[in-house]
C-alpha positions in Angstrom: 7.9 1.2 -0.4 5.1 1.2 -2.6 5.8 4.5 -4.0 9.5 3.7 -4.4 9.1 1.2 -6.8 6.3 3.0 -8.7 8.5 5.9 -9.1 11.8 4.0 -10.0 9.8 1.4 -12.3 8.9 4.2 -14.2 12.5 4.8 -15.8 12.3 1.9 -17.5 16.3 1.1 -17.0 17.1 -0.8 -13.7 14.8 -3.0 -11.5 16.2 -1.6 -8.3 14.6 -4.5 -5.6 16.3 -5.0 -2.5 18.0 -9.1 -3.4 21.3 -10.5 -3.1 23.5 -11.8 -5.8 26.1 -13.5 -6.7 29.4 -11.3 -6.8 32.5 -13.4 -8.7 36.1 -12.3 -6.9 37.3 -9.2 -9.0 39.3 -6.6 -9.2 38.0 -2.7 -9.4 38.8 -1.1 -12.6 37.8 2.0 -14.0 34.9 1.1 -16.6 34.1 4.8 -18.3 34.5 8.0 -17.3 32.2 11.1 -17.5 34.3 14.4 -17.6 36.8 12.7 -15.2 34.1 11.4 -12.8 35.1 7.4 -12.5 32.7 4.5 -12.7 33.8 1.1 -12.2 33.5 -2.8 -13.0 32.0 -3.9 -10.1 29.2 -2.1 -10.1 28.3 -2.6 -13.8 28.9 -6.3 -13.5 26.8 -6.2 -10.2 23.5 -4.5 -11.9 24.1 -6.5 -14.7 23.5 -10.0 -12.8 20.9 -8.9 -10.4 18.6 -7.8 -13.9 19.4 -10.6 -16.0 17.0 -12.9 -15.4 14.8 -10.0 -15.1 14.8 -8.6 -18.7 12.8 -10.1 -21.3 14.5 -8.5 -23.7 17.5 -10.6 -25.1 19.1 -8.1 -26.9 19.6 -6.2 -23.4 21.5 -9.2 -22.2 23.8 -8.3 -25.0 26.7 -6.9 -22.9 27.9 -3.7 -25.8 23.9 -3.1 -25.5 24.1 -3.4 -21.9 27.1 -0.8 -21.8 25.4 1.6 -23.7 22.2 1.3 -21.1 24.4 1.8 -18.7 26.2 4.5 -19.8 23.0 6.4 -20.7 22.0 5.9 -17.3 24.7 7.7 -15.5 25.0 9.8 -18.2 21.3 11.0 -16.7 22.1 11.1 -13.2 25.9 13.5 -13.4 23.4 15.8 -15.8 21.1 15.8 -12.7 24.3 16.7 -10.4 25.2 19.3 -12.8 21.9 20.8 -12.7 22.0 20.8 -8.6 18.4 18.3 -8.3 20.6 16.7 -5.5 20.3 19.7 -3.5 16.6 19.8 -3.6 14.7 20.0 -0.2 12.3 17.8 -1.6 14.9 15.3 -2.5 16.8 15.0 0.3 13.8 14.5 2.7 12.3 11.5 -0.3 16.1 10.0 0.3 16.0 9.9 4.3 12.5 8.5 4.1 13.6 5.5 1.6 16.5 4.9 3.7 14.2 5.3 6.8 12.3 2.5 5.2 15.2 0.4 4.1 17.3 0.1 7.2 13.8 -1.7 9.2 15.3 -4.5 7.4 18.6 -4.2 9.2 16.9 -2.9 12.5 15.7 -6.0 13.8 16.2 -9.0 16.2 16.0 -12.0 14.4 15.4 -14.3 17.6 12.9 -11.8 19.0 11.3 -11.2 15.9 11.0 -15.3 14.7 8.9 -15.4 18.1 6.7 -12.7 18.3 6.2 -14.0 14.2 5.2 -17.2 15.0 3.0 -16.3 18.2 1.1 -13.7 15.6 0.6 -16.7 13.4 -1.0 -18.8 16.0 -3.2 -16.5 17.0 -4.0 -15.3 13.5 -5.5 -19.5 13.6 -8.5 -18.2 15.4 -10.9 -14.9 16.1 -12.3 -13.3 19.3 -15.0 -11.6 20.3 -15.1 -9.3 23.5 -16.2 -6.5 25.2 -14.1 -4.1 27.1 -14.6 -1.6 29.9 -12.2 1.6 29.4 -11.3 4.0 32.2 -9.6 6.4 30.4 -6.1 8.3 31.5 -3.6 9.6 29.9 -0.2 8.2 29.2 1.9 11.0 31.2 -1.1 11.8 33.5 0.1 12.7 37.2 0.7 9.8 39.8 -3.0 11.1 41.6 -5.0 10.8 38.1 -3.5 7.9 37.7 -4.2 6.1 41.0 -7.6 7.4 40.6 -8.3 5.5 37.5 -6.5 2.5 38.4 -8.5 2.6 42.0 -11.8 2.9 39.7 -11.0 0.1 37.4 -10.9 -2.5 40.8 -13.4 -1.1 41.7 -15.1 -2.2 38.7 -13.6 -5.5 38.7 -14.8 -6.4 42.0 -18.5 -5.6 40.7 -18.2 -8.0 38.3 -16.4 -10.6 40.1 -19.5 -10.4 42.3 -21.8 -11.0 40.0 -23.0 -8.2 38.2 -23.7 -8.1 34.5 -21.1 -7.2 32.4 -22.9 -5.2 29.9 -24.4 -3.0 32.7 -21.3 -2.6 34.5 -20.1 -1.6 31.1 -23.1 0.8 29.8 -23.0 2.4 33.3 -18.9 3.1 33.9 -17.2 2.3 30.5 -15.6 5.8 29.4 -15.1 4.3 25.8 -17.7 6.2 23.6 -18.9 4.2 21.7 -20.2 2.0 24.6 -23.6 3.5 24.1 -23.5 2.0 20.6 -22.4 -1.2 21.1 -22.0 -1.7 25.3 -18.8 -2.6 24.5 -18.8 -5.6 22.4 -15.8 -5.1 19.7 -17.3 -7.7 17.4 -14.4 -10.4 16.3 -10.5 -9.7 15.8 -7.9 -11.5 15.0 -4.0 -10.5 15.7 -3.0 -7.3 14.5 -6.4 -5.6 14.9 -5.5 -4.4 18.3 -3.2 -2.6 20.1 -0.5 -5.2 21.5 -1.5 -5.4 24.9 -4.9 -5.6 24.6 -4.3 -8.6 22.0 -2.9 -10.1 24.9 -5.3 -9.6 27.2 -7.9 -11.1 25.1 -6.1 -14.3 23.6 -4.6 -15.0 27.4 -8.2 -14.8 28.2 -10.9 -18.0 28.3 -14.0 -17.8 26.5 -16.8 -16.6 29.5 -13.7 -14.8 31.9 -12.9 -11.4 32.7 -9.2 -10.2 32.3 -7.4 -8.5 35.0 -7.2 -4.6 34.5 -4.4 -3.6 32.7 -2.8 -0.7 30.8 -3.2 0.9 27.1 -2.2 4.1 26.1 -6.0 4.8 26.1 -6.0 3.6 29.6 -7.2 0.9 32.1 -9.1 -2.0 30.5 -11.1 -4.9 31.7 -12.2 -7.5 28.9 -14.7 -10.2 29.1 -13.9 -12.7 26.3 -17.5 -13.8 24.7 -16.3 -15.9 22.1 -13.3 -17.7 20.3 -14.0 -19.4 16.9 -11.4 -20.3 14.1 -10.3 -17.8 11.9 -12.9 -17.4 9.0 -9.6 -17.2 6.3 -10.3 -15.2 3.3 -13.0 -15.5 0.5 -13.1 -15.2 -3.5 -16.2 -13.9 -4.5 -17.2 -12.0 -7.8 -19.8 -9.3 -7.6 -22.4 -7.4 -9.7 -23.1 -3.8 -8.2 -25.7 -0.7 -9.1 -24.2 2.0 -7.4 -26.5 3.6 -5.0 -27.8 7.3 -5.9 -28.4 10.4 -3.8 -32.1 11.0 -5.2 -34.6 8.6 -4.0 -36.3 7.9 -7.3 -33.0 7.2 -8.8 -32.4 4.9 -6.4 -35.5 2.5 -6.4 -34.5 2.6 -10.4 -31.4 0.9 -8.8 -33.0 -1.9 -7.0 -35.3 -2.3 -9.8 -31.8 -2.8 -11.7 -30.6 -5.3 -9.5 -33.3 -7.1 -9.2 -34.0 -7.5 -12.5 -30.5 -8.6 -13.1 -31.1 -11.2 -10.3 -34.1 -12.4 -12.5 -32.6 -13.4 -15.4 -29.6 -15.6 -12.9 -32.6 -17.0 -11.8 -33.8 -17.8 -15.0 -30.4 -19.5 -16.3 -28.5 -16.5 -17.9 -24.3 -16.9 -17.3 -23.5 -14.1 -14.0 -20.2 -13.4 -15.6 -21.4 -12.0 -18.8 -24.8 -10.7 -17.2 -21.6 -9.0 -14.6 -19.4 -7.5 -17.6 -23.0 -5.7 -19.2 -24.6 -4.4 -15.8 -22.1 -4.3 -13.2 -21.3 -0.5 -12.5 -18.3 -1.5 -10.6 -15.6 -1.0 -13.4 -13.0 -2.3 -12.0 -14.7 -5.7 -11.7 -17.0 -5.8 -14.2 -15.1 -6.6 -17.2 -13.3 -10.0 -15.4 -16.8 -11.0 -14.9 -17.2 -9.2 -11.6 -14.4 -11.0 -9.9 -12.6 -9.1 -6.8 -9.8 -10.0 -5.1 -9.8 -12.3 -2.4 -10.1 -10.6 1.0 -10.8 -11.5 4.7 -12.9 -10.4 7.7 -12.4 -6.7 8.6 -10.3 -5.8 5.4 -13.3 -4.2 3.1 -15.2 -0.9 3.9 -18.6 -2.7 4.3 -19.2 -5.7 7.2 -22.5 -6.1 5.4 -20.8 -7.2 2.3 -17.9 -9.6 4.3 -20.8 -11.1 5.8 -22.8 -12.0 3.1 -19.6 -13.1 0.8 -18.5 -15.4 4.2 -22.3 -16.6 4.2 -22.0 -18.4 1.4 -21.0 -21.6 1.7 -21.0 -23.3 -2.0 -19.2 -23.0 -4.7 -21.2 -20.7 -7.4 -23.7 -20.1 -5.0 -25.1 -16.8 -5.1 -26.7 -14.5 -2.9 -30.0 -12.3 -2.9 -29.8 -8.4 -4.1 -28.6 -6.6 -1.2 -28.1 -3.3 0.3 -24.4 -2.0 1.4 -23.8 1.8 2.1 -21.8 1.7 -1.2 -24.7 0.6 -3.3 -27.2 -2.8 -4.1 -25.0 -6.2 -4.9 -25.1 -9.9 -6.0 -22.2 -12.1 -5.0 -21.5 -15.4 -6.0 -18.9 -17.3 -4.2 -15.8 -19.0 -6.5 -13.8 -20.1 -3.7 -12.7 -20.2 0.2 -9.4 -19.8 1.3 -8.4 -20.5 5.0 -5.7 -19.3 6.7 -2.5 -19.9 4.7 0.6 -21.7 5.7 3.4 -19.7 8.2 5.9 -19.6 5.1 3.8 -17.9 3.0 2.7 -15.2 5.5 6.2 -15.2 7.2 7.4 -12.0 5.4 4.1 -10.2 5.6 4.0 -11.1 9.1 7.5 -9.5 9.8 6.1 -6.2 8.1 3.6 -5.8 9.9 5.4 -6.4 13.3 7.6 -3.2 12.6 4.6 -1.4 12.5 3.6 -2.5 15.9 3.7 -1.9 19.4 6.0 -5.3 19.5 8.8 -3.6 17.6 9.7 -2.8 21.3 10.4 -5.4 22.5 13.0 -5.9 19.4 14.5 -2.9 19.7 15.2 -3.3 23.5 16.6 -6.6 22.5 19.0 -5.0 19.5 19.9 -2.4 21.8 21.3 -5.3 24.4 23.4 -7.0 21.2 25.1 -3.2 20.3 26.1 -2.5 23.6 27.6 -5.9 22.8 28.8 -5.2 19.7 30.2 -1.4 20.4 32.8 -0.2 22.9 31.2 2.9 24.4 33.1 5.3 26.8 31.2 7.4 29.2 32.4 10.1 31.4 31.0 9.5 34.7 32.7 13.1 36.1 30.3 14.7 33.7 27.2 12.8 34.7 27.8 13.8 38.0 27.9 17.6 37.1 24.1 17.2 34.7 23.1 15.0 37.7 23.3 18.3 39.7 21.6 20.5 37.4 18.3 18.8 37.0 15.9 19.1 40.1 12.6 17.7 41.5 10.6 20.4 39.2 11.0 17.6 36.5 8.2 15.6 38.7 6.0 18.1 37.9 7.0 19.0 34.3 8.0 22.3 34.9 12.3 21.4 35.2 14.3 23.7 32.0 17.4 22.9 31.1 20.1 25.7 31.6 20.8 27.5 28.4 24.7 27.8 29.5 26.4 26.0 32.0 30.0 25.3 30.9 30.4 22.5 33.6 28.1 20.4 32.3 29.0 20.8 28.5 31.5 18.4 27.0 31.7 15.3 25.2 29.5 12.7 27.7 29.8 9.4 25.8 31.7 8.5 23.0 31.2 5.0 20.7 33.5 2.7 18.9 36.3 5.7 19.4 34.8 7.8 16.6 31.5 8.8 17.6 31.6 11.8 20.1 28.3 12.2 21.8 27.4 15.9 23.5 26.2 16.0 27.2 23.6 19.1 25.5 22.0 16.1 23.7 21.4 14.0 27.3 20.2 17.1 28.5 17.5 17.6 25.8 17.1 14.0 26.2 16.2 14.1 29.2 13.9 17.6 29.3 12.1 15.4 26.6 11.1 13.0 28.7 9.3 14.8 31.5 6.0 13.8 30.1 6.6 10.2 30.5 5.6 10.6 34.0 8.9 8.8 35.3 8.8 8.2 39.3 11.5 6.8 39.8 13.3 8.7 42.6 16.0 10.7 43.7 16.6 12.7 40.7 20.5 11.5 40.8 19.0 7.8 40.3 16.3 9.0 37.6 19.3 10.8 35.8 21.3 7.3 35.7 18.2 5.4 34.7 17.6 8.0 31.2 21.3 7.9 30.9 21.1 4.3 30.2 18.4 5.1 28.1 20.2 7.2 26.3 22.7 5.3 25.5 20.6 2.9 23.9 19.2 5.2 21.9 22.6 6.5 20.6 24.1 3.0 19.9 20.8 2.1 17.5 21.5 5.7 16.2 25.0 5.0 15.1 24.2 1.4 14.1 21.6 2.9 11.7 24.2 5.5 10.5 27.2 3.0 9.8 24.9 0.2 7.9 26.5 1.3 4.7 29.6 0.3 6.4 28.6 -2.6 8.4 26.5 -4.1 4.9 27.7 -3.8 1.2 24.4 -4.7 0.0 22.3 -1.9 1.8 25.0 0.4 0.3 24.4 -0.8 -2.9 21.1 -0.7 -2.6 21.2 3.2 -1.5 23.5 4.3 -4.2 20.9 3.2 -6.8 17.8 4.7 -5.3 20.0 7.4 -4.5 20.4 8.0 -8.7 16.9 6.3 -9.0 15.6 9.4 -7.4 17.4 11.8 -9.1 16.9 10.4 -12.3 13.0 10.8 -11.7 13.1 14.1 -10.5 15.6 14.7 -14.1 13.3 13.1 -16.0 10.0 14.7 -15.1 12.2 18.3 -15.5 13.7 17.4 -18.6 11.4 15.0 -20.3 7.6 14.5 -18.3 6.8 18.1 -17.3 8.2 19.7 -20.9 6.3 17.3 -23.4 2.9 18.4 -20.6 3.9 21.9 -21.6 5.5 22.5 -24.8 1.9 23.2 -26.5 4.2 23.9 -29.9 6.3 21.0 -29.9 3.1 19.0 -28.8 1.5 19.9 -31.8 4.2 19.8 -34.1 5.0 16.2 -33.2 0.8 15.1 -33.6 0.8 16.2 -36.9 3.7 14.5 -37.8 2.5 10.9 -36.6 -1.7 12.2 -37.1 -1.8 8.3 -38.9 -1.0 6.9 -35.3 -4.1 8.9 -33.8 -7.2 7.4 -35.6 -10.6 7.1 -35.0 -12.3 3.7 -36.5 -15.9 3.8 -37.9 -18.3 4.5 -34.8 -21.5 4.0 -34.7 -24.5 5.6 -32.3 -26.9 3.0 -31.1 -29.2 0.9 -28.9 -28.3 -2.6 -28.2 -30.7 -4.9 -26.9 -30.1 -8.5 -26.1 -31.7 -11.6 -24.3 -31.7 -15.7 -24.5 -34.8 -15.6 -25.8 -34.6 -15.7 -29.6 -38.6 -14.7 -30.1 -37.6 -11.6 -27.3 -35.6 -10.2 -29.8 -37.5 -10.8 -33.1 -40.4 -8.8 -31.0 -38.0 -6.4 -30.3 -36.5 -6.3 -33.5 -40.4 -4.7 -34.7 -40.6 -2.7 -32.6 -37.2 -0.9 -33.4 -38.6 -0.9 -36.9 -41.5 1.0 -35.7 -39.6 3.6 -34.0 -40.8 2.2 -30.5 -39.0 3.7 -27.3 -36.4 1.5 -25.6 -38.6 2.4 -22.5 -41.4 0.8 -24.6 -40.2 -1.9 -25.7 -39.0 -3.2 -22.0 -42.7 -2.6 -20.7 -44.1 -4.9 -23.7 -41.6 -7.8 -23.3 -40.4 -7.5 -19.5 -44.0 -9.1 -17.9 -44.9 -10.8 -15.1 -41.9 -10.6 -12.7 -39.4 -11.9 -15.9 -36.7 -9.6 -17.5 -37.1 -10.4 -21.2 -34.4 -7.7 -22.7 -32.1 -5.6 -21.3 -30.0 -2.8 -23.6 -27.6 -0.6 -23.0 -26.8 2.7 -25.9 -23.8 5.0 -26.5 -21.1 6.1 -29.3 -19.0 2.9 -30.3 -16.5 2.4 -32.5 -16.9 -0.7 -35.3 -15.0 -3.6 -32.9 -16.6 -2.7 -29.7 -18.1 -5.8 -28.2 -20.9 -7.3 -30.1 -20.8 -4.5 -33.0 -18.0 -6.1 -34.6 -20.2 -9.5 -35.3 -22.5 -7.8 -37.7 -21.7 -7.1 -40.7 -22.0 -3.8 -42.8 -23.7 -1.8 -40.2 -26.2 1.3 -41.3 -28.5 3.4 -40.3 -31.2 1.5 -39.1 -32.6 -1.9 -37.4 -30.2 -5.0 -38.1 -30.5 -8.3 -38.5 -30.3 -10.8 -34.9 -27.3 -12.3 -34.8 -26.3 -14.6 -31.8 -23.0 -14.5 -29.4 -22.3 -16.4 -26.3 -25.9 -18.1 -25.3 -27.5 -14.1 -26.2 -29.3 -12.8 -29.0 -28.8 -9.2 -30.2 -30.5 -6.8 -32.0 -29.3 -3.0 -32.7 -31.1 0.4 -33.7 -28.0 2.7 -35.4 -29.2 5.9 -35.3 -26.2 7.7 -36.4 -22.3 7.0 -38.3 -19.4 8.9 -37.5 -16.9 8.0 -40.5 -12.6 6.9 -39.9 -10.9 9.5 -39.9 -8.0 11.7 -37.4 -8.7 12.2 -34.0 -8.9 15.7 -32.7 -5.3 16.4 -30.3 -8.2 16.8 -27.6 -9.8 13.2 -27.8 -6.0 11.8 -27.5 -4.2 13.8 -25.9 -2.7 11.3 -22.8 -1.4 9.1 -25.7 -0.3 12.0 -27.7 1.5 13.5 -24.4 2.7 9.5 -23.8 4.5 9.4 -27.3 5.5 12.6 -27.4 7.8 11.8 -24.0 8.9 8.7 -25.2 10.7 10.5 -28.5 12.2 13.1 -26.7 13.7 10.4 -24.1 15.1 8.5 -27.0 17.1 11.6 -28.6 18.1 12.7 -25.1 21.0 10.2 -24.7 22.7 11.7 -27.9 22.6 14.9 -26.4 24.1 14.4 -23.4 26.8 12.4 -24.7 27.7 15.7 -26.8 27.3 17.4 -23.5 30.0 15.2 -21.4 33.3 13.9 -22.4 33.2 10.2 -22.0 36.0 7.8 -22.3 35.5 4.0 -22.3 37.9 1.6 -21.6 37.7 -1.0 -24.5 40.6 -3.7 -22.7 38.6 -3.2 -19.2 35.6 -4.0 -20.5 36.9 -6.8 -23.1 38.2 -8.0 -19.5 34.6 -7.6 -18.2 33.1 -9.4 -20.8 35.1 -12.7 -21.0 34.7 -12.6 -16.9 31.0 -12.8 -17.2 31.0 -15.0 -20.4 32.5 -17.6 -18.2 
């Protein structure tokens, strides 16, 4: 969904977001056409009120303004018909996958789905540890392989239940890997962090007690719950971070970074601003080293969630530390337990899609279709497929006839339109040989996938019709349908050709060169502290021509970090540079900004003047896009012959007025 929206957003026309709105009775009239092709009221007035409230710009509420956005918009998407993009492999497989992702929305038990919600939420209250045993066996593994495990998992069990110690039971049959590691302990989880039925196991199980065996798709499990606690919640915390270095000398000239940085908190100095100088983390480092707020098993290092969850005051702030990402200091800003069920409601749902517990939703649709749908099956048929499929499929070795005109014909049909062919039930059921079905005699196994089948072909037409059975999903479709093809247009027409067109690239710089300037720059060494006397020292020695290297050994002494500095090309405004005035060549004056005191070495002046098409060329390339977009709507309206009709849309616009 994410990539839907970053794609479509980037048209800058229609917020297309999946909401409902309020639809005033109407009838359809032809708005405009575009060489004969119809477009009506009911959509325009429809897009209109859904982005109302979402434009910031007034004059796009205007409705002749509107019209004119609107008509510039399909103008886009028949020039991307004409041109065939709807045809595009690429296209069509980007369509199925958005409307893949848009009917889960539709797909869904709301019953089933409110309670396997709230159960998620109640367990998200609290975290478990445990340790597991694992017999592994495969899903569709024979009946003997998977007696065997199963007889070797009660085996286990029986161990234990005599007395033996867990984690040398574990270390001594667990088939798990990693037991060797960790003999077995899985360290805390909440919901969601395991596979469904093993999230069952271990919140239906009390702190000290072993689980009875049960089944995974790994295979047999045993868990001992060690622990239960209450959820930890999630954590604010700002950071600063020296990024850790292959070479080992570079490295200790990391920690000798952080823990000089560490110093000067001690001695008083503001972590935010010491955060935006040092912090190599630049994503963080200019709000002061502040990361979003995360929870337990949701960042890339434990040693990091550990140390953030550690803290317990607010502002308090830890020791330099090591993570495999590089050396940190994290101060705490706030603590946020679990939050209420409405506001994790939604995100909830998502992630139950994404489950194993979408099963038990989709058996429970399935039930309301078969409800909902008349289906027609013809039993005579059955009865013929019934006889074609043999014991071989116990042993996955059955094949379905290539021709066998008895059994061919229409098996099932739905709602009197859909017509269902027995070749499909007998893929169907070739397909499943791997599931390791026992069920027995074949005639009964064939009933049993035949019901199966059927549900499969009800959700299947369900999905198919939603257009049908919802306005709003079809509404939805149609504009990520012309979304999509307006992107694809766009980057052919307008993205890809101002990349490309080196001329017209050029052409266009040196027609706007007064929007591609450099300001003054400067080349020099900044050096700063709290200490006003630090910086008049240093401030001599700059005048002396001393080494930044030397300077730090004269005034960082005894275990304190008197200066720090930092050097590098800057243009006139950047940071503290803009506070002095008439910069030169040279050693300035101190000047002082936010609780610090600054000194700077220029060594070098780079005048105003035009940037080269190289230093700005993503801007350029930016601008360059933007103009040809704007002159693009006046070609294709000389391309197309468009009609508007005035009364309909003088109809239109007193509707909405009142």
């Amino acid at each position: 969904m994410y990539k839907i929206i970053m794609k479509i957003s980037r048209l800058l026309i229609f917020a297309f977001l999946l909401v409902s709105c309020f639809l005033s009775a109407q009838t359809k009239e032809v708005l405009f056409t575009i060489d004969n092709h119809a477009f009506y009221t009911d959509e325009f007035i429809r897009v209109y009120n859904k982005n109302l409230d979402l434009v910031k710009d007034d004059s796009q509420k205007d409705l002749d303004k509107y019209l004119e956005l609107f008509l510039g918009y399909k103008l886009k998407v028949e020039k991307a018909n004409k041109l065939g993009l709807q045809n595009g492999t690429t296209y069509q497989n980007e369509l199925k996958s958005y409307r893949n992702q848009l009917s889960k929305n539709y797909l869904n038990d709301s019953k089933v789905t409110n309670e396997l919600v709230r159960e998620a939420y109640e367990r998200m209250q609290q975290e478990v540890r445990a340790s597991h045993i694992l017999i592994l066996v495969d899903e569709g593994a024979s009946p003997e392989d998977t007696l065997k495990a199963y007889t070797k998992v009660l085996d286990i069990k029986k161990r234990l239940e005599a007395g033996e110690d867990f984690i040398s039971v574990a270390q001594q049959f667990s088939e798990d890997p990693s037991v060797k590691e960790n003999n077995g302990d899985l360290g805390y989880f909440s919901a969601f962090r395991m596979v469904y039925t093993f999230e069952n196991a271990a919140f239906n199980t009390n702190v000290g007690q072993i689980s009875k065996p049960f089944r995974t798709r790994f295979g047999y499990h045993i868990v001992k719950v060690v622990d239960k606690r209450v959820n930890r919640g999630e954590v604010t915390v700002a950071h600063i971070m020296i990024v850790k270095q292959n070479d080992a000398a570079q490295n200790e000239k990391a920690k000798t970074t952080i823990d000089d940085i560490y110093k000067k908190i001690q001695q008083g100095e503001s972590f935010e601003t010491l955060a935006q100088q040092f912090s190599e983390d630049k994503s963080s480092a200019p709000k002061g080293g502040v990361l979003q707020r995360f929870g337990s098993g949701q960042l890339s290092s434990e040693v990091f969630e550990n140390v953030a969850f550690g803290l317990n005051d607010k502002n308090q702030i830890s020791v330099p530390f090591e993570s495999q990402f590089g050396w940190h200091i994290v101060k705490l800003i706030e603590k946020h337990p679990v939050r209420l069920f409405d506001e994790m409601k939604v995100e909830l749902e998502e992630k139950i899609r994404k489950d194993e517990r979408s099963m038990l939703i989709t058996n429970s649709l399935a039930k309301t279709m078969r409800a909902k749908y008349k289906v027609t099956k013809d039993v005579k048929l059955l009865a013929k497929i019934k006889a074609v499929v043999t014991d071989e499929f116990y042993s996955q070795t059955w094949v379905a006839p290539e021709k066998n005109k008895d059994a061919n014909g229409t098996i099932l049909i739905i709602n009197n339109d859909k017509k269902v062919n027995s070749k499909l039930f007998i893929d169907f059921i070739a397909s499943k040989q791997k599931a390791n079905i026992k069920t027995r005699p074949v005639s009964k196994l064939v009933d049993e996938l035949f019901e199966k089948f059927i549900d499969e072909q009800l959700m299947a037409y369900y999905n198919e019709n939603l257009e049908n059975e919802f306005p709003e999903f079809k509404n939805v479709m149609d504009e990520y349908r012309d979304g999509l093809l307006l992107f694809d247009l766009m980057e052919k027409e307008i993205w890809n050709r101002a990349k490309n067109d080196t001329i017209g690239l050029q052409d266009f710089f040196q027609k706007n060169s007064k929007n591609y300037q450099w300001k003054k720059r400067y080349n020099v060494d900044i050096l700063s502290s709290t200490d006003k006397k630090i910086v008049e020292k240093a401030q001599k020695f700059l005048a002396k021509g001393k080494s930044l290297d030397y300077i730090k050994e004269q005034l960082n002494k005894d275990g304190k970090v008197n200066v720090m500095s930092k050097s590098g090309l800057y243009e006139e405004d950047y940071d503290v540079l803009s506070n002095f005035q008439n910069l030169s060549k040279g050693v300035t004056n101190i000047i002082a900004k936010d609780q610090y005191f600054f000194v700077v070495n220029v060594t070098d002046t780079k005048p105003a003047g035009v940037k080269e098409l190289s230093e700005c060329k993503g801007k350029v390339i930016s601008d360059y896009q933007q103009f040809l977009e704007n002159n693009w709507v006046d070609e294709l309206k000389s391309e197309f012959t468009i009609k508007i009709n005035t009364d309909v849309f003088s109809k239109v616009k007193n509707q909405l007025k009142n």
